[in-house]
Each structure stands twice: as structure tokens, then as C-alpha cells.
N, CA, C and O of each residue as an XYZ file, in Angstrom:
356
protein
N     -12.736     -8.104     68.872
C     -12.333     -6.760     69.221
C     -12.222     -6.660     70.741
O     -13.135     -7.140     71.415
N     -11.035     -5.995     71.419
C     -10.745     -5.602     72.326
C     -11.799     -4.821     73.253
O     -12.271     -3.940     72.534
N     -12.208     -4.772     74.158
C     -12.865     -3.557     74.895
C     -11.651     -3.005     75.666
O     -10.770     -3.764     76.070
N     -11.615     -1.722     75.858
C     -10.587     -1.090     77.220
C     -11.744     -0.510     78.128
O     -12.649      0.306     77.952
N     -11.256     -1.398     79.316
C     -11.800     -1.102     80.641
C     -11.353     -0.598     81.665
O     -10.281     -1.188     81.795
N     -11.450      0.139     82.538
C     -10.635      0.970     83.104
C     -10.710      0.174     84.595
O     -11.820     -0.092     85.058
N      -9.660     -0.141     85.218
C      -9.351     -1.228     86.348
C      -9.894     -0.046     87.554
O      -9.209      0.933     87.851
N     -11.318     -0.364     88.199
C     -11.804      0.173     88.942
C     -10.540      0.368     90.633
O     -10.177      1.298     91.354
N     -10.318     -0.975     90.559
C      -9.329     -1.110     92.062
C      -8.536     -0.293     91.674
O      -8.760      0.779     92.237
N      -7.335     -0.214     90.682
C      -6.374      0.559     90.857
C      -6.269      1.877     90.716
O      -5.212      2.456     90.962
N      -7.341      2.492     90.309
C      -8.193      4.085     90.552
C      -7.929      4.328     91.251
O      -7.028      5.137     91.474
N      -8.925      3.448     92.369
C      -9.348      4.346     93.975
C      -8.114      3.384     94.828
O      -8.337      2.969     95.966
N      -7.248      3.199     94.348
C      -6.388      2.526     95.551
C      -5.593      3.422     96.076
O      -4.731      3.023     96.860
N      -5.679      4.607     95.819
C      -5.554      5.945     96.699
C      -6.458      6.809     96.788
O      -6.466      7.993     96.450
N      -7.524      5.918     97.442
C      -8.878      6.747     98.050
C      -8.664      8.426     98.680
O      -7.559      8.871     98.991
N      -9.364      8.850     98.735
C      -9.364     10.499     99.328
C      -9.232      9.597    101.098
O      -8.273      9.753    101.854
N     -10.175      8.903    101.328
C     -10.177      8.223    102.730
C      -8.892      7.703    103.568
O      -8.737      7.705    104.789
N      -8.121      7.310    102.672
C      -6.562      6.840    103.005
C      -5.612      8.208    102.909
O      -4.884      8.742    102.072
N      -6.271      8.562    104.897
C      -4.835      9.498    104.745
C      -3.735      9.028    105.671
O      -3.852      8.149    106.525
N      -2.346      9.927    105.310
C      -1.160      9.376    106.098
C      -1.297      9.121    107.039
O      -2.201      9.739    107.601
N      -0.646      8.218    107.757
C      -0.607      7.602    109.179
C       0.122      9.293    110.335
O       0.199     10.431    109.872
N       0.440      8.977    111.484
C       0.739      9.865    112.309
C       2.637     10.030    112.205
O       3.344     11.037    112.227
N       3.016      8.420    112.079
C       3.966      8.421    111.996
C       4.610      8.965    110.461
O       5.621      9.660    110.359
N       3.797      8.488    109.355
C       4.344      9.201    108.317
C       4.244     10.892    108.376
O       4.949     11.592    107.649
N       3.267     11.452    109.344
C       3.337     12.384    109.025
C       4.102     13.359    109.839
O       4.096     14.589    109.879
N       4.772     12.430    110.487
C       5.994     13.110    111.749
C       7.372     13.008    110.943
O       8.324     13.731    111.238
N       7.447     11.658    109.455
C       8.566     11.630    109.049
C       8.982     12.627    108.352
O      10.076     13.180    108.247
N       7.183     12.910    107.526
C       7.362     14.302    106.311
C       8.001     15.592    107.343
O       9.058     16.154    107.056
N       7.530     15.799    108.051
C       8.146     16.709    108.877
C       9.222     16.876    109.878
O       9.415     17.863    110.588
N       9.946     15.688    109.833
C      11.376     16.038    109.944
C      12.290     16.073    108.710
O      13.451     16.454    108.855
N      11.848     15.709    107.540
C      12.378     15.815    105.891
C      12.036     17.286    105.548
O      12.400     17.849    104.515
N      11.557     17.646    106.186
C      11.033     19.003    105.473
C      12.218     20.146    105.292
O      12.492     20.799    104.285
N      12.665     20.162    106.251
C      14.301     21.376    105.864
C      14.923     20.975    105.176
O      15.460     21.708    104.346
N      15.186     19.362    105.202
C      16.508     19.201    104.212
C      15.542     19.354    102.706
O      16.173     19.883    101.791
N      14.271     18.997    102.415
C      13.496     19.418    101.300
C      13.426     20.596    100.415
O      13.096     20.721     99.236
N      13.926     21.624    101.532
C      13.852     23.135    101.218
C      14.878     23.256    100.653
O      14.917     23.758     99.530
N      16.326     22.685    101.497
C      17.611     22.901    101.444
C      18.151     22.265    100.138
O      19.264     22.576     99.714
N      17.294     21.305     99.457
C      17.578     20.362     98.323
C      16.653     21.525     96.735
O      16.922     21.471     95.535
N      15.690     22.340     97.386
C      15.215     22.943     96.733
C      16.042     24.468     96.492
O      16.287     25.095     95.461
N      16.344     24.744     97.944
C      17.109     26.027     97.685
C      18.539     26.014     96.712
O      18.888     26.903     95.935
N      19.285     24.655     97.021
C      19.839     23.907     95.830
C      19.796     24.265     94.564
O      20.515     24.995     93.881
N      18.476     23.403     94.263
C      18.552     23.536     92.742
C      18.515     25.040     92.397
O      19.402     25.662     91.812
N      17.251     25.557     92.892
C      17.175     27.226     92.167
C      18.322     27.381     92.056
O      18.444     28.003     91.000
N      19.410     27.192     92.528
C      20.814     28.220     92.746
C      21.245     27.980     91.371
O      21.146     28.897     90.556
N      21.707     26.857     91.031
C      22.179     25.796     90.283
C      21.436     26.059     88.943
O      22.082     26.072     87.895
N      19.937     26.295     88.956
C      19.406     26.464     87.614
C      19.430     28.247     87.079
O      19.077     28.705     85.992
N      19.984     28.978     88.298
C      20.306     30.084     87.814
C      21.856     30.364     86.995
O      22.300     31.307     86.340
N      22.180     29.561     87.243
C      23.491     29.539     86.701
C      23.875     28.501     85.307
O      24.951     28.126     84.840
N      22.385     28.246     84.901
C      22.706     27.364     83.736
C      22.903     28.198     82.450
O      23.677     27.948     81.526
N      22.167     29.096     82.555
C      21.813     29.886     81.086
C      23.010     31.347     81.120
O      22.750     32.274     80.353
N      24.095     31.442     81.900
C      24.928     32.522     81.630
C      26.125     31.936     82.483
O      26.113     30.986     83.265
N      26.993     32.639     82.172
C      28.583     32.151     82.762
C      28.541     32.488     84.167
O      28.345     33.692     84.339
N      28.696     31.622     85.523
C      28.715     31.736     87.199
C      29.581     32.840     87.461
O      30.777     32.897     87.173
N      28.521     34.185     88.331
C      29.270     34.822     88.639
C      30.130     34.627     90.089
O      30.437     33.558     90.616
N      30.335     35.597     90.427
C      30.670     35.364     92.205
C      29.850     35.036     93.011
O      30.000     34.272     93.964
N      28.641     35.768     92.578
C      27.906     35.793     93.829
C      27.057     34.327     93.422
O      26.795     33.491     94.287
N      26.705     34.173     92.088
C      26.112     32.720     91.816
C      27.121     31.827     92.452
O      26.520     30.913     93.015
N      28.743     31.695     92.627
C      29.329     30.244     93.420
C      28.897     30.741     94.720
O      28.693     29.792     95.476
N      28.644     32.061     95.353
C      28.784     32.062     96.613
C      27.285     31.562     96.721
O      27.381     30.521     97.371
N      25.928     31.770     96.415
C      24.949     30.883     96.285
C      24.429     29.958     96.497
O      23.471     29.658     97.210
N      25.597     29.022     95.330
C      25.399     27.816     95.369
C      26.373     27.014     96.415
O      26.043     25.880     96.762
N      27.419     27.533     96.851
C      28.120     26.936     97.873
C      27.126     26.821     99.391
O      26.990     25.843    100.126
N      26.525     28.204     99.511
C      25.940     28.362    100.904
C      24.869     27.227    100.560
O      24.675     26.341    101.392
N      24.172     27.237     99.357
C      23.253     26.096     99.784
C      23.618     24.429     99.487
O      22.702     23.645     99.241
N      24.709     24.088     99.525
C      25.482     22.818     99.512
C      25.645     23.205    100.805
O      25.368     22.213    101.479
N      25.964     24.171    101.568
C      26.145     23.791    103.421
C      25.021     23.162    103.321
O      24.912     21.940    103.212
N      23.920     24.139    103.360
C      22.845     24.115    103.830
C      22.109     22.528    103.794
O      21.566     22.004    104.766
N      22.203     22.091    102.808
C      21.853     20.670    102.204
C      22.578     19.355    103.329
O      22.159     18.500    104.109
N      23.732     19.797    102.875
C      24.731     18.980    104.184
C      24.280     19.053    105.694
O      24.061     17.980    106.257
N      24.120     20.257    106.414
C      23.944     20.642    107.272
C      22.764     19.850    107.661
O      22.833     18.993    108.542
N      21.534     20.162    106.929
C      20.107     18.907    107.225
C      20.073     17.748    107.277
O      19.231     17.076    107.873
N      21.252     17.254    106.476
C      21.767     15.958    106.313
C      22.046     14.753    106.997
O      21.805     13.548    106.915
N      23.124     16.196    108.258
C      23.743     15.710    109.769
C      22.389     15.781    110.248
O      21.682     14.811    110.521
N      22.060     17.060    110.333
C      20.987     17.111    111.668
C      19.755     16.172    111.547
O      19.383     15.672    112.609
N      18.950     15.800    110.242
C      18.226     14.636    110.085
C      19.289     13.049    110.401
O      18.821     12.036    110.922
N      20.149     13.135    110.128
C      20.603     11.641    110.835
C      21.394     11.287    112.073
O      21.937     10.198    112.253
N      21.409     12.390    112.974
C      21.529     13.204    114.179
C      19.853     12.697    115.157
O      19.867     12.054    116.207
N      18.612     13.183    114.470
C      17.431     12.934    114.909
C      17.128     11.251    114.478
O      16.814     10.341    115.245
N      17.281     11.209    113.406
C      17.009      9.665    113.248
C      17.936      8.651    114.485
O      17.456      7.529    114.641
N      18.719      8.856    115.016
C      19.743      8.196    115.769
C      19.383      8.292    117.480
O      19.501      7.340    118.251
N      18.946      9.594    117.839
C      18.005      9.719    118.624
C      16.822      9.016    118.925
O      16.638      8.206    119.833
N      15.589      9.647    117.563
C      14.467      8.806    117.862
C      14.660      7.439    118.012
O      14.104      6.959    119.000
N      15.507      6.423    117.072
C      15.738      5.438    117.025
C      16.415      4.526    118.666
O      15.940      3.507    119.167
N      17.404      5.191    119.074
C      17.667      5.051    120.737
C      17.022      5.456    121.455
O      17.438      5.275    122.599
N      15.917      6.084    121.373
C      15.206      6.246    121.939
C      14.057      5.542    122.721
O      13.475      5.714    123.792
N      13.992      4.353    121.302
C      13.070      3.112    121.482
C      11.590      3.906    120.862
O      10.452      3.436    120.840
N      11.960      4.959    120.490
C      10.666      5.399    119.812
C      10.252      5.430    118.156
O       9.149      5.303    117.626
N      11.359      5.613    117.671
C      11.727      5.118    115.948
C      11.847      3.805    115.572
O      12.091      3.264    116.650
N      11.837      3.145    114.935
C      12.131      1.554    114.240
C      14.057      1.165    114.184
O      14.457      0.094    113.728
């Protein structure tokens, strides 16, 4: 008969102690608008699943496809920066 044992290492191999580095936590926070903008997205999009798109649902969902785009540029705008910068990878 089998025993099931529960693999102690791969538990805690995301200890409470292991927190993000400085740099990850400078990346989460330049992702963060386009995050919103990917979120403000969907809501739009899932309002418009369950009844026929009105006007104002395309006008909605269009503004937040700028919006999405728009973070898009401006995060690979900053990545191109930090990166010439000699301060990014």
C-alpha cells in the first residue's frame, strides 16, 4: 500500500520570507496601468455578452481598446528608455 506524503520542499518553496526583489517590484509597477487598462477591457466586453451592444457599450469598449493600446506604447516607450539608459537589462 501506497502512503501519500505531502512534499515538504515544494510547500514552502514560496516561503512568506521570499519577498519580491526591488527590481520586480519596480516592474509590477510600471505594468500596473496597462493592468487596469486590460481590466477596464474586459468589464466592457463582459457587459456586452448577455444583451445585444448598444452605442454606448461600442463606445465603451472602443475607449478602452485606446486605452489598452495607449499603455502598450507608453510601457514600451519606458522599457526602451530604462533599457538605454543602462539601467534596465
Amino acid at each position: 500500500m501506497d502512503h501519500i506524503v505531502t512534499v515538504q520542499e515544494a510547500v514552502t518553496a514560496f516561503a512568506p520570507w521570499r519577498e519580491p526583489t526591488r527590481a520586480e517590484l519596480d516592474a509590477i509597477r510600471l505594468e500596473t496601468p496597462l493592468i487596469d487598462a486590460e481590466v477596464e477591457l474586459l468589464d466592457a466586453q463582459i457587459m456586452t455578452l448577455d444583451r445585444p451592444a448598444s452605442e454606448l457599450d461600442i463606445f465603451r469598449v472602443r475607449r478602452a481598446v485606446r486605452r489598452v493600446l495607449k499603455e502598450c506604447r507608453d510601457l514600451a516607450n519606458a522599457s526602451i528608455t530604462v533599457t538605454s539608459s543602462g539601467v534596465g537589462a
